[in-house]
N, CA, C and O atoms as a Maestro MAE file, in Angstrom:
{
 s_m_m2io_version
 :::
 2.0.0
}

f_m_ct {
 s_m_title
 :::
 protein
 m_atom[276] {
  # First column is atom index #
  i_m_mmod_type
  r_m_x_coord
  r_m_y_coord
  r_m_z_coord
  i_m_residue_number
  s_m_chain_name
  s_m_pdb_residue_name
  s_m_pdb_atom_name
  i_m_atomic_number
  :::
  1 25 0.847 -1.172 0.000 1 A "UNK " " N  " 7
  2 3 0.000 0.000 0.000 1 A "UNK " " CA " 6
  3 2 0.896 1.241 0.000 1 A "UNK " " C  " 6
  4 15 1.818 1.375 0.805 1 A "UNK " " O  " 8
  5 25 0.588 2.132 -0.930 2 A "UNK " " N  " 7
  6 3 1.046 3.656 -0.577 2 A "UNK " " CA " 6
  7 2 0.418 4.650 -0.071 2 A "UNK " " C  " 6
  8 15 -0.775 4.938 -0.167 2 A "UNK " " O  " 8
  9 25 1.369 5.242 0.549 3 A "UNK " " N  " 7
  10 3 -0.172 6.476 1.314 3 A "UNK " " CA " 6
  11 2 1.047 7.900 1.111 3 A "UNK " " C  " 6
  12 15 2.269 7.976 1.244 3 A "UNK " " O  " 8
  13 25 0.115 8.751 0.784 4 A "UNK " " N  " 7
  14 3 0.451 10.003 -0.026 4 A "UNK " " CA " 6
  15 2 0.207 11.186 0.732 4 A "UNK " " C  " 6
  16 15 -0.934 11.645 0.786 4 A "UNK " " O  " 8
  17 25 0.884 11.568 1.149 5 A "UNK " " N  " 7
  18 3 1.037 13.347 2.182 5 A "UNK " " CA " 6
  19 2 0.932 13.938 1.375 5 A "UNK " " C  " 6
  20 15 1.979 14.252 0.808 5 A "UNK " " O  " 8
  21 25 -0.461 14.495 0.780 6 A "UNK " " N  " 7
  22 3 -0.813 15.688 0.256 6 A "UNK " " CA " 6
  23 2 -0.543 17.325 0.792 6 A "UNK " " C  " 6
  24 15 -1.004 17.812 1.824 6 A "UNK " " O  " 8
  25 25 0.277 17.967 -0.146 7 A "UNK " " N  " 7
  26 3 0.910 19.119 0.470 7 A "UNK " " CA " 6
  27 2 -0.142 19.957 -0.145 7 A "UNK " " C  " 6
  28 15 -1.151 19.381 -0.554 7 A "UNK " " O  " 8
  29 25 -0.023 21.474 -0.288 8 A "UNK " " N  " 7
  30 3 0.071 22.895 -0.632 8 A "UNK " " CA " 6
  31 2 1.505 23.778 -0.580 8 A "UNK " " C  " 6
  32 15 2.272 24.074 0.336 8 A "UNK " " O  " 8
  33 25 1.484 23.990 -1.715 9 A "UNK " " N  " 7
  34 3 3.044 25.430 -1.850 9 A "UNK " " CA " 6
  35 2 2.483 26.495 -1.245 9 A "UNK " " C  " 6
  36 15 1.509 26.989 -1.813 9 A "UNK " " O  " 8
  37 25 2.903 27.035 -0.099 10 A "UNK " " N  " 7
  38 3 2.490 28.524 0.435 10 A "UNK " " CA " 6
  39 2 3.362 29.514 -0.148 10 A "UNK " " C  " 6
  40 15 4.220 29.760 0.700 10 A "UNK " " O  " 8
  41 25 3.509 30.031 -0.931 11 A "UNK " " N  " 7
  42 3 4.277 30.747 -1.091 11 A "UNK " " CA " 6
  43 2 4.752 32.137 -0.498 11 A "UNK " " C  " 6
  44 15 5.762 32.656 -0.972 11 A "UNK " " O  " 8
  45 25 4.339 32.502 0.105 12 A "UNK " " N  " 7
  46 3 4.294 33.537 1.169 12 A "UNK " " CA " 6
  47 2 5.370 33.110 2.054 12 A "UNK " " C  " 6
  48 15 6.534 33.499 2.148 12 A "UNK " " O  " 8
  49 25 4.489 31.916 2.894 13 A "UNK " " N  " 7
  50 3 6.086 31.205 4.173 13 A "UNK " " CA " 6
  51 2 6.604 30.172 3.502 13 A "UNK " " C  " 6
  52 15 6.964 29.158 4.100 13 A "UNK " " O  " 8
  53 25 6.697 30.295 2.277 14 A "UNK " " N  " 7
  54 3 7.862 29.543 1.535 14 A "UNK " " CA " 6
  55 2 8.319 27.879 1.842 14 A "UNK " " C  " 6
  56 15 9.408 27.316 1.723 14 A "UNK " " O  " 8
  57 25 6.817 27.323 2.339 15 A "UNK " " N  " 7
  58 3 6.995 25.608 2.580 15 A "UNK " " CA " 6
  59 2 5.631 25.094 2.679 15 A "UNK " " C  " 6
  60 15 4.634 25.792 2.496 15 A "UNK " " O  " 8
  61 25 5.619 24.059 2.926 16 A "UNK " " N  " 7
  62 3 4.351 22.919 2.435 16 A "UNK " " CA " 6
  63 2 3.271 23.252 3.512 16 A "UNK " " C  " 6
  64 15 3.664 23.644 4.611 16 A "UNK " " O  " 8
  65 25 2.130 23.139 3.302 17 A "UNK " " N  " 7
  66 3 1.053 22.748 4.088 17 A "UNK " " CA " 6
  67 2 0.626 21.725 3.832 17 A "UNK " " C  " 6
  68 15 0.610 21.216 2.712 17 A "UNK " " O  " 8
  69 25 -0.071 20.951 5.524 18 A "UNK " " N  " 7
  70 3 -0.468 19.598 5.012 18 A "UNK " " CA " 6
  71 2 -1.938 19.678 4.741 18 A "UNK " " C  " 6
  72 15 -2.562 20.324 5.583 18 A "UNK " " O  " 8
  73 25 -2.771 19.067 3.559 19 A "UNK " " N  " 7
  74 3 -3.766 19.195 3.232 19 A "UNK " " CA " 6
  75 2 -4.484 17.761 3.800 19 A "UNK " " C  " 6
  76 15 -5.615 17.667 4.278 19 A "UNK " " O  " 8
  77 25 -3.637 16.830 3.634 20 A "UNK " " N  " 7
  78 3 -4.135 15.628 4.116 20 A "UNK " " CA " 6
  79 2 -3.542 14.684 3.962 20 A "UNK " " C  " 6
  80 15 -2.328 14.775 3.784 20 A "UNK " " O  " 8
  81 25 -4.315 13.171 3.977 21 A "UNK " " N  " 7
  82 3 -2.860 12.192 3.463 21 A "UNK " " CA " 6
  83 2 -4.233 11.186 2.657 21 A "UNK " " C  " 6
  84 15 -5.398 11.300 3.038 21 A "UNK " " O  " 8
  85 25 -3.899 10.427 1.749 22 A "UNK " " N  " 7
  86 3 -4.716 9.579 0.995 22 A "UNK " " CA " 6
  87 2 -3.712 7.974 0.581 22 A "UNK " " C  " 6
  88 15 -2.765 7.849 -0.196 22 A "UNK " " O  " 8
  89 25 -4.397 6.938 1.458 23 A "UNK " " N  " 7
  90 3 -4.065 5.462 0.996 23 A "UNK " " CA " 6
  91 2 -4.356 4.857 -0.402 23 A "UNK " " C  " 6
  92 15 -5.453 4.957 -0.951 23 A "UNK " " O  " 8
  93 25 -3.644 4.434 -0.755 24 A "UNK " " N  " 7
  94 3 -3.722 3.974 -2.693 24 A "UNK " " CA " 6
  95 2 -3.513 2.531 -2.245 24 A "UNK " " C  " 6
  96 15 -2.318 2.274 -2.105 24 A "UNK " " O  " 8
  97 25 -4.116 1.787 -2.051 25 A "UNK " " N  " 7
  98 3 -4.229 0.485 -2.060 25 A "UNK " " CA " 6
  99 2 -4.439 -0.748 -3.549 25 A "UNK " " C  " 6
  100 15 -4.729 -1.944 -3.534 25 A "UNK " " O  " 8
  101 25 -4.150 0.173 -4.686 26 A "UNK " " N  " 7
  102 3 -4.569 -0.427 -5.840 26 A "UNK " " CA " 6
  103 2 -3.479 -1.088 -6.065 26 A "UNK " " C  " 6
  104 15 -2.477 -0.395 -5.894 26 A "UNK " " O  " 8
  105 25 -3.247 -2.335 -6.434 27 A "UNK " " N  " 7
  106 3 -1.790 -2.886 -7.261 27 A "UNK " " CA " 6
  107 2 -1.469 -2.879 -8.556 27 A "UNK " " C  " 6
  108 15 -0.315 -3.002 -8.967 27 A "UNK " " O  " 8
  109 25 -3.101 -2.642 -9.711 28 A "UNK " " N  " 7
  110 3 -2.919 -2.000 -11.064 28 A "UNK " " CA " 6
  111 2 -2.989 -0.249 -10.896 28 A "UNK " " C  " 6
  112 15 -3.991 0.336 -10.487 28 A "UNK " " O  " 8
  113 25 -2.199 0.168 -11.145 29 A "UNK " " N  " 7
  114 3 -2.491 1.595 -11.771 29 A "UNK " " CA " 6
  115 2 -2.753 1.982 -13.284 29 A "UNK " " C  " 6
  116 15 -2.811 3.165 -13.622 29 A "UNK " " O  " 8
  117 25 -2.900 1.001 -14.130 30 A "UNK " " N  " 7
  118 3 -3.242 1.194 -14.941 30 A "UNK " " CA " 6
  119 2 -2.652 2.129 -16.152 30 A "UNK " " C  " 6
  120 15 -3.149 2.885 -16.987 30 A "UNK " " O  " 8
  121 25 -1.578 1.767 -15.876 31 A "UNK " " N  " 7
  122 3 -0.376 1.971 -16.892 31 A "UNK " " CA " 6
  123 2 0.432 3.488 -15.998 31 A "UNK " " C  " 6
  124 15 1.608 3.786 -16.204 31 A "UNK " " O  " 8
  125 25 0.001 3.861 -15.543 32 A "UNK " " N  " 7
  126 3 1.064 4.966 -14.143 32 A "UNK " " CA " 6
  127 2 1.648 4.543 -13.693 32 A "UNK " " C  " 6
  128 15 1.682 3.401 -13.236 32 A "UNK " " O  " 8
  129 25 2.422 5.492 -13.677 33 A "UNK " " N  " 7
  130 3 3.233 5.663 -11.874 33 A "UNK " " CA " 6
  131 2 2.380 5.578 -10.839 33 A "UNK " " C  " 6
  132 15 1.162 5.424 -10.919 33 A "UNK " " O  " 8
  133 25 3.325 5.726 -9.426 34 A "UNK " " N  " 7
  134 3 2.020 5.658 -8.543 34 A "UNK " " CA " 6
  135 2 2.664 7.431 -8.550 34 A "UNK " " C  " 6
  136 15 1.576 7.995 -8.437 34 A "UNK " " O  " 8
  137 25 3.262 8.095 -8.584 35 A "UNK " " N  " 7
  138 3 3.383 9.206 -8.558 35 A "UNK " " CA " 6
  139 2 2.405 10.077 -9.019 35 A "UNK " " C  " 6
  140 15 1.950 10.988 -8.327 35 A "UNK " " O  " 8
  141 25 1.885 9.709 -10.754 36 A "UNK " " N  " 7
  142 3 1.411 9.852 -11.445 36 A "UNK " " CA " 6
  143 2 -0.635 10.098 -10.947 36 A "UNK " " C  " 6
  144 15 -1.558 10.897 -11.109 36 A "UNK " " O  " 8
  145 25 -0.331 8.805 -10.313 37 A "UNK " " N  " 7
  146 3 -1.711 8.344 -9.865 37 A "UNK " " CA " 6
  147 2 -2.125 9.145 -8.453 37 A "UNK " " C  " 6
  148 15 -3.311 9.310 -8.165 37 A "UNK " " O  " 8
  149 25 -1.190 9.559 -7.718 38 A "UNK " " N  " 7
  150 3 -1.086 10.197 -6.703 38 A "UNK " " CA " 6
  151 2 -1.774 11.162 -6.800 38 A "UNK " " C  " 6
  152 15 -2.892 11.309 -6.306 38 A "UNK " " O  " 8
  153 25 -0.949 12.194 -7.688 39 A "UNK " " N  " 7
  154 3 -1.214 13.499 -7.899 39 A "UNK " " CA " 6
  155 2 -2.490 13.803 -8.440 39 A "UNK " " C  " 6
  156 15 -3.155 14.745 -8.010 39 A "UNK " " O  " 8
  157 25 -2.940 12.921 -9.528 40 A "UNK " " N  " 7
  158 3 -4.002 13.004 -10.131 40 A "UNK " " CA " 6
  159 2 -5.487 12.690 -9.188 40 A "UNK " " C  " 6
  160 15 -6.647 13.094 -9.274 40 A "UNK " " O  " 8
  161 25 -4.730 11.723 -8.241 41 A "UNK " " N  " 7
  162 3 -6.347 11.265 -6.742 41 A "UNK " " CA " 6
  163 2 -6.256 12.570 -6.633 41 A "UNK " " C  " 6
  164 15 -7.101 13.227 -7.243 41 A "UNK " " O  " 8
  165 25 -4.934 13.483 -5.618 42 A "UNK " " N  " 7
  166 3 -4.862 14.121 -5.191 42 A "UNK " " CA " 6
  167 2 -5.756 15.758 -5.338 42 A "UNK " " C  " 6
  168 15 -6.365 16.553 -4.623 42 A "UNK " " O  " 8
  169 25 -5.373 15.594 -6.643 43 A "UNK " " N  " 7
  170 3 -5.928 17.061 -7.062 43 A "UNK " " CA " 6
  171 2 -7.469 16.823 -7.475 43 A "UNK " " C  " 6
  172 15 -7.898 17.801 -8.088 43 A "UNK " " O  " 8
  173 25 -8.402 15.817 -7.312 44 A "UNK " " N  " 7
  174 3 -9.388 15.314 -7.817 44 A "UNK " " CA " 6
  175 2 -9.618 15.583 -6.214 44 A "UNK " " C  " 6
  176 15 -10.395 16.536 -6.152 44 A "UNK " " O  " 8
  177 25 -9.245 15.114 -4.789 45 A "UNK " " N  " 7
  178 3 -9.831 14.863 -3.602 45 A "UNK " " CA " 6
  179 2 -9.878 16.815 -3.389 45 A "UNK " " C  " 6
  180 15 -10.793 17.618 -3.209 45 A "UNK " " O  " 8
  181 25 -8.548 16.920 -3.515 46 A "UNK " " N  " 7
  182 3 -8.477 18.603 -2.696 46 A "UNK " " CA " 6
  183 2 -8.598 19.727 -3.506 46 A "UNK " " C  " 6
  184 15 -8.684 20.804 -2.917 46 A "UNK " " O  " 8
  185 25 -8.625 19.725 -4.672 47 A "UNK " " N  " 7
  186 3 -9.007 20.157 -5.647 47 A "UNK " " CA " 6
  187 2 -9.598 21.875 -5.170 47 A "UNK " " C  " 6
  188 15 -9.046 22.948 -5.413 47 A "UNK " " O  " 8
  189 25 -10.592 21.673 -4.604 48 A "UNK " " N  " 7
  190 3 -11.605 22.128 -4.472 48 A "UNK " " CA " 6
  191 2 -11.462 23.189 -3.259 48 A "UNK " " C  " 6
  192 15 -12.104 24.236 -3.167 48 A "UNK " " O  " 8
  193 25 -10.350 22.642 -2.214 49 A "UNK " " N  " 7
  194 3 -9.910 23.252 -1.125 49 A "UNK " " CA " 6
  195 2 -9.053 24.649 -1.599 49 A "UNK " " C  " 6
  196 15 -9.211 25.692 -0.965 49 A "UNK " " O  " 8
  197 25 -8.262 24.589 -2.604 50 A "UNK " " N  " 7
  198 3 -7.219 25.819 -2.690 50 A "UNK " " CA " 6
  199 2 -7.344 26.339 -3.884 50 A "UNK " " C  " 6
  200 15 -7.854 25.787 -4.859 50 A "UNK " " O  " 8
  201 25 -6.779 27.649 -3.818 51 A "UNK " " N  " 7
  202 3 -7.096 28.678 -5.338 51 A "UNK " " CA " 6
  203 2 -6.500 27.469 -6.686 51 A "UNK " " C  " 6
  204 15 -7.286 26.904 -7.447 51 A "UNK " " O  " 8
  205 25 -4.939 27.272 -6.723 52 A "UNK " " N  " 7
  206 3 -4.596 26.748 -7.757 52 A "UNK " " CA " 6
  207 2 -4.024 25.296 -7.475 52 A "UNK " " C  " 6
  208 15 -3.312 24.953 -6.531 52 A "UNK " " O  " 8
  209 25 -4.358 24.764 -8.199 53 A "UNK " " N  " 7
  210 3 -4.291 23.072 -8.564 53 A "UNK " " CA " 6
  211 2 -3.456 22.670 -8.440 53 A "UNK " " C  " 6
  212 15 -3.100 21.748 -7.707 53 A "UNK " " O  " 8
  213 25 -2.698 23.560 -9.465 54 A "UNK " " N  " 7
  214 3 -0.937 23.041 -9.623 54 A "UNK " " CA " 6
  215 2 -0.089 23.420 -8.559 54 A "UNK " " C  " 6
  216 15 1.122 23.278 -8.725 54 A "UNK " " O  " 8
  217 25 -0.470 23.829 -7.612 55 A "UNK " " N  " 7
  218 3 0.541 24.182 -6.148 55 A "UNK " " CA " 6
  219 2 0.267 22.653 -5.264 55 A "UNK " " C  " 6
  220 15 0.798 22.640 -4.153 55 A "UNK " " O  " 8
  221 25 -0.267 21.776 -5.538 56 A "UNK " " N  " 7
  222 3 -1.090 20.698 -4.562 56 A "UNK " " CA " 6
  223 2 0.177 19.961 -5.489 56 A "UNK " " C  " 6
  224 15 0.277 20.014 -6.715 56 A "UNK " " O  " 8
  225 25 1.374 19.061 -4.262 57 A "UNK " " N  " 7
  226 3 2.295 18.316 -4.616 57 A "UNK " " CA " 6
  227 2 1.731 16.842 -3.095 57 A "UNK " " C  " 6
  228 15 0.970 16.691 -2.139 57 A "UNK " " O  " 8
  229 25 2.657 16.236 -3.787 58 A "UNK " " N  " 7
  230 3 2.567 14.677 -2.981 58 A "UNK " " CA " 6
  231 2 4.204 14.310 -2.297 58 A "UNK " " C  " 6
  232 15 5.311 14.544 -2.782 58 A "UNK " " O  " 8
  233 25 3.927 13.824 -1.337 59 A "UNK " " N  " 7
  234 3 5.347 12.947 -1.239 59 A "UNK " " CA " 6
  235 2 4.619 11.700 -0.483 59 A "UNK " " C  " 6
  236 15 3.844 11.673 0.473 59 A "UNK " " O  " 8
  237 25 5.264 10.531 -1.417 60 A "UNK " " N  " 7
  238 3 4.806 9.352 -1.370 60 A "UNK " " CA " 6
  239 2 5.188 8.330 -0.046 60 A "UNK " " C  " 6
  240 15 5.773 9.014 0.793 60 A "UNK " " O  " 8
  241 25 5.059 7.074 0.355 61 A "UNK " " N  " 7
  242 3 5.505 6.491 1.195 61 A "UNK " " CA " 6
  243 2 5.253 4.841 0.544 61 A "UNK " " C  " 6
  244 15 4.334 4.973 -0.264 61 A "UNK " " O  " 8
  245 25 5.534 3.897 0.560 62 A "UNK " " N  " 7
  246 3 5.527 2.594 0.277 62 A "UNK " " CA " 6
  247 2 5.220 1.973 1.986 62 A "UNK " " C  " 6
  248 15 6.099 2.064 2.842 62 A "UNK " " O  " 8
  249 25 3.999 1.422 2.246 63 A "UNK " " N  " 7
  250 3 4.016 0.291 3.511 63 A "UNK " " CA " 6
  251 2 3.810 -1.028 3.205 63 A "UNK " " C  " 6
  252 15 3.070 -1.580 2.390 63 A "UNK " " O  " 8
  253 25 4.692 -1.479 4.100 64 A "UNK " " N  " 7
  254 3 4.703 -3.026 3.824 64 A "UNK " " CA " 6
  255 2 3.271 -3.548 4.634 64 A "UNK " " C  " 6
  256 15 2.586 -2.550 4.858 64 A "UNK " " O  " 8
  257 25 2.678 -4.666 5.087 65 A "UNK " " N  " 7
  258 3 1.822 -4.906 5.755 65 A "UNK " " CA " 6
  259 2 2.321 -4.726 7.109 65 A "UNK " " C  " 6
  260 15 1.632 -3.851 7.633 65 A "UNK " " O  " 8
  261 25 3.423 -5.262 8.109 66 A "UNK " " N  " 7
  262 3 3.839 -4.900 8.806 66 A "UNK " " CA " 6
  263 2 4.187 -3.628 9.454 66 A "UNK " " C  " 6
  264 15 4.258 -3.733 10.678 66 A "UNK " " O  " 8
  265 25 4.442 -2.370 8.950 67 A "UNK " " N  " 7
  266 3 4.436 -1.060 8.735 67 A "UNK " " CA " 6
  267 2 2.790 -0.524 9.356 67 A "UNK " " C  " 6
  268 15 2.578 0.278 10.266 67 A "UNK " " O  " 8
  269 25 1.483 -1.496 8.263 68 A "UNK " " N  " 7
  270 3 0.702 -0.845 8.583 68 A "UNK " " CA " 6
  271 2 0.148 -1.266 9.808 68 A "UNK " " C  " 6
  272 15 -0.968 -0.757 9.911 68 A "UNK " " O  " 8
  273 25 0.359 -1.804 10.558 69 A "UNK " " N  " 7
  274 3 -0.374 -2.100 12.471 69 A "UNK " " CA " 6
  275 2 -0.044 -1.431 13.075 69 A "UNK " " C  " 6
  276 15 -0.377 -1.450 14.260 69 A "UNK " " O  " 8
  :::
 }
 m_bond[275] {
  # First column is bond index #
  i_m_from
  i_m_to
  i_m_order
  :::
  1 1 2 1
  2 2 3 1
  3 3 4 2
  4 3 5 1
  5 5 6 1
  6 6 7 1
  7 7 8 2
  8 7 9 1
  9 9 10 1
  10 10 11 1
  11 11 12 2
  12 11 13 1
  13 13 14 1
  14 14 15 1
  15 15 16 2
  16 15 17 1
  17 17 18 1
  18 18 19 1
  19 19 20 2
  20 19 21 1
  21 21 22 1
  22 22 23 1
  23 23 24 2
  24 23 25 1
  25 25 26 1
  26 26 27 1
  27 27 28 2
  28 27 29 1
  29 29 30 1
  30 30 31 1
  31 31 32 2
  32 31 33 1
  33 33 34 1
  34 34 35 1
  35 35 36 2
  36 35 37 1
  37 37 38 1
  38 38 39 1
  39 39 40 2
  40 39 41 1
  41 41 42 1
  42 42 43 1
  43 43 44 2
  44 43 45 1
  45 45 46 1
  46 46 47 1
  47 47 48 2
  48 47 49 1
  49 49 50 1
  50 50 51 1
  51 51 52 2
  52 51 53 1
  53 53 54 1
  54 54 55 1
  55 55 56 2
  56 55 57 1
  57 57 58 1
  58 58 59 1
  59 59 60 2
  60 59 61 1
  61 61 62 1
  62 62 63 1
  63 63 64 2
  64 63 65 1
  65 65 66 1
  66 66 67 1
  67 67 68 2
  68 67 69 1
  69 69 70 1
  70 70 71 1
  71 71 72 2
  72 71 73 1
  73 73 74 1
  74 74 75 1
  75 75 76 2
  76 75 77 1
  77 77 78 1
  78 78 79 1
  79 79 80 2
  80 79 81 1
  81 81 82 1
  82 82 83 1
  83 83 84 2
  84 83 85 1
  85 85 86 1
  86 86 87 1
  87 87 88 2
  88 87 89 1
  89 89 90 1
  90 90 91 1
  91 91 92 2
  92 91 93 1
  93 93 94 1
  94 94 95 1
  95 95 96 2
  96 95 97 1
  97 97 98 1
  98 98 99 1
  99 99 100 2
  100 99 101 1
  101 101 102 1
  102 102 103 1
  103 103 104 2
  104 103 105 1
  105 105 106 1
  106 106 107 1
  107 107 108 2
  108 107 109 1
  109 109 110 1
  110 110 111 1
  111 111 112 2
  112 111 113 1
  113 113 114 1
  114 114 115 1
  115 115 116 2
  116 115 117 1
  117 117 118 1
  118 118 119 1
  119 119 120 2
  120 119 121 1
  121 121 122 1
  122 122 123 1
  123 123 124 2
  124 123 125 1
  125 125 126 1
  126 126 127 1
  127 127 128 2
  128 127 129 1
  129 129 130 1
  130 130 131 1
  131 131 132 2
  132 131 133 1
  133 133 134 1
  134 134 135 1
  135 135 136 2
  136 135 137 1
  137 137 138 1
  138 138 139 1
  139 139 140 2
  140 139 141 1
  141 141 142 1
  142 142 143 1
  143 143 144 2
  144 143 145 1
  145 145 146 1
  146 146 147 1
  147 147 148 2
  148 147 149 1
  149 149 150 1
  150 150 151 1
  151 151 152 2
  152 151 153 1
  153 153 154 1
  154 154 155 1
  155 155 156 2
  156 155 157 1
  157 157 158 1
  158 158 159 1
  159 159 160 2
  160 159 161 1
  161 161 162 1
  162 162 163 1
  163 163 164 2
  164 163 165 1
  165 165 166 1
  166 166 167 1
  167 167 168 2
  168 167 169 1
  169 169 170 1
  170 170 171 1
  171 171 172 2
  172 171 173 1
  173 173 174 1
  174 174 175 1
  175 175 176 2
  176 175 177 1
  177 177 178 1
  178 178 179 1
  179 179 180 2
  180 179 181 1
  181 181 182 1
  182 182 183 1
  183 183 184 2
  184 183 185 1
  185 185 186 1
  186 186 187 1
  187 187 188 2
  188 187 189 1
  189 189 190 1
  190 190 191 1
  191 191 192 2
  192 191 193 1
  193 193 194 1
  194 194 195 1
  195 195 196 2
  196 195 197 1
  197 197 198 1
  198 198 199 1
  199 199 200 2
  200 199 201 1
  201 201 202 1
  202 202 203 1
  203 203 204 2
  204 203 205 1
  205 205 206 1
  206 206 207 1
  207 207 208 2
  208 207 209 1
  209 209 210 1
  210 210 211 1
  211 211 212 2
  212 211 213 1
  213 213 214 1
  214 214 215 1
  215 215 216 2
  216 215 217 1
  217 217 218 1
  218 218 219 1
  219 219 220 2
  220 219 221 1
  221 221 222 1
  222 222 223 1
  223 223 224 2
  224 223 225 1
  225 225 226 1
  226 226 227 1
  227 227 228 2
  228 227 229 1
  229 229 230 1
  230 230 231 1
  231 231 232 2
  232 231 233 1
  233 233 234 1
  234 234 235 1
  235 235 236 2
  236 235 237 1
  237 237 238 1
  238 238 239 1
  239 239 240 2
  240 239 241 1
  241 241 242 1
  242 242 243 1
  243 243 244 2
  244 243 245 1
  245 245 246 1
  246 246 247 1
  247 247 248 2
  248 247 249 1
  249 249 250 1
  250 250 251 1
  251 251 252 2
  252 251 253 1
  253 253 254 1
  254 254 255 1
  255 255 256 2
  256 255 257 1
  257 257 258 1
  258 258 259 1
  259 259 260 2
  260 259 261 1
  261 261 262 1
  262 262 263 1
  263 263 264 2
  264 263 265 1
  265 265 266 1
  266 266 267 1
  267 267 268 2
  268 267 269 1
  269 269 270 1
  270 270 271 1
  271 271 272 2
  272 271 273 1
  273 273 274 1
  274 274 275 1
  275 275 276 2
  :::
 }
}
């Protein structure tokens, strides 16, 4: 499973805000990245929260099953 720390660029104080975090539990992505697939949940979930789209970045994580308990 990957789970994705959805940011915001503030540009003002010049670093990330956290918007949220979103689990990708899919094992096809369907010809993506999970990077790819990330960004695209991403801006589809929060979309809606901030002026511009393209400021909404990801940094990813890989959990093993163990990781997740």
């Amino acid at each position: 499973m990957t789970l994705y720390k959805v940011l915001y660029k503030n540009y003002k104080l010049r670093k990330g805000e956290l918007l949220g975090m979103l689990p990708e539990k899919r094992k096809n992505l369907r010809g993506e990245s999970p990077s790819e697939s990330g960004m695209r949940w991403a801006r589809l979930v929060f979309g809606n929260l901030v002026k511009d789209k393209q400021a909404i970045f990801i940094v990813s994580k890989e959990l093993t099953e163990a990781s997740e308990r």
